[in-house]
N, C-alpha and C positions, 0 to 999 in steps of 0.2 A: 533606522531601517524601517522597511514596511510590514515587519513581522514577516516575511515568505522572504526566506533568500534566494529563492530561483528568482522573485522581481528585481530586488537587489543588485543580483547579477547579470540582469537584462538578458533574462533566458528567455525563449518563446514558449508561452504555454505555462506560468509561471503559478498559474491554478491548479492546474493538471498534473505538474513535477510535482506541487508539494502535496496534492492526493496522495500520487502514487507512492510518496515516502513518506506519508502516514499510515496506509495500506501497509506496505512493505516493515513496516516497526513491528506494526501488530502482528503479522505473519512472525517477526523475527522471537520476538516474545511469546508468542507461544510452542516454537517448538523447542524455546531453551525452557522453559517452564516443562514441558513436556520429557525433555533430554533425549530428544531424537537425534539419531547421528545426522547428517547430511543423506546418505542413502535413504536411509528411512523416510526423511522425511518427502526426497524425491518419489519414493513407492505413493505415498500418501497422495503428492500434490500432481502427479502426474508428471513429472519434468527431470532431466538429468540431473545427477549429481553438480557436475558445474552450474547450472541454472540455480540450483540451492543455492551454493557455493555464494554466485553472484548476489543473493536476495541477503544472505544474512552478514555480507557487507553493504547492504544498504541501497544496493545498485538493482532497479527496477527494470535497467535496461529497453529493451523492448516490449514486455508485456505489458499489457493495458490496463486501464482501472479495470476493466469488466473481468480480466484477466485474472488481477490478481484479489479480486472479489469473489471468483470462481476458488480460488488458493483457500481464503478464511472459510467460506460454505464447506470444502473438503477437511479443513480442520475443525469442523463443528461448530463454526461462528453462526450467527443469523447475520445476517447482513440487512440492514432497512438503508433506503433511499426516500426522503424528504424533500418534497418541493412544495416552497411557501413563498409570499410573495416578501419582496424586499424594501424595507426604507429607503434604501442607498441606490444608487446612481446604476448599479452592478451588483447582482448578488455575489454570495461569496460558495465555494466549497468547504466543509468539511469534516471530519473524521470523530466521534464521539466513542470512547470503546468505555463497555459497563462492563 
């Protein structure tokens, strides 16, 4: 494989899917680290209990990177964005959590 299963499986946007469920892991980790219920962490993140629901099975659904980059800012994350020039043909996206 090419390391991204969204390429894999000839998804569109196949940079973009696997942001957003890198994004989406660390949201998920930290509110199980945390031991927030589902409601809770909807108060927190701004969004409905089902929209939680949806996140901590993994399903990004329709929110966006900036979206669910707004989600880690509200759980206390810093969020940094990096752009440097690339060796390769195509830069790449992705997700470093310290």
């Amino acid at each position: 494989g090419s390391g991204n299963v969204f390429a894999d499986l000839g998804l569109p946007n196949p940079e973009q899917e696997l942001l957003k469920a890198q994004l989406t892991l660390q949201i998920y980790k930290i509110v199980k680290a945390r031991g927030l219920t589902q409601a809770q962490a909807g108060a927190v993140l701004g969004i409905k209990q089902p929209h939680v629901s949806a996140l901590m099975r993994n399903r990004a659904g329709n929110f966006s990177v900036g979206r669910l980059m707004e989600f880690l800012t509200a759980l206390g994350q810093d969020v940094r964005i990096t752009v440097k020039p690339t060796r390769k043909e195509q830069g790449e996206m992705e997700v470093v959590a310290g």
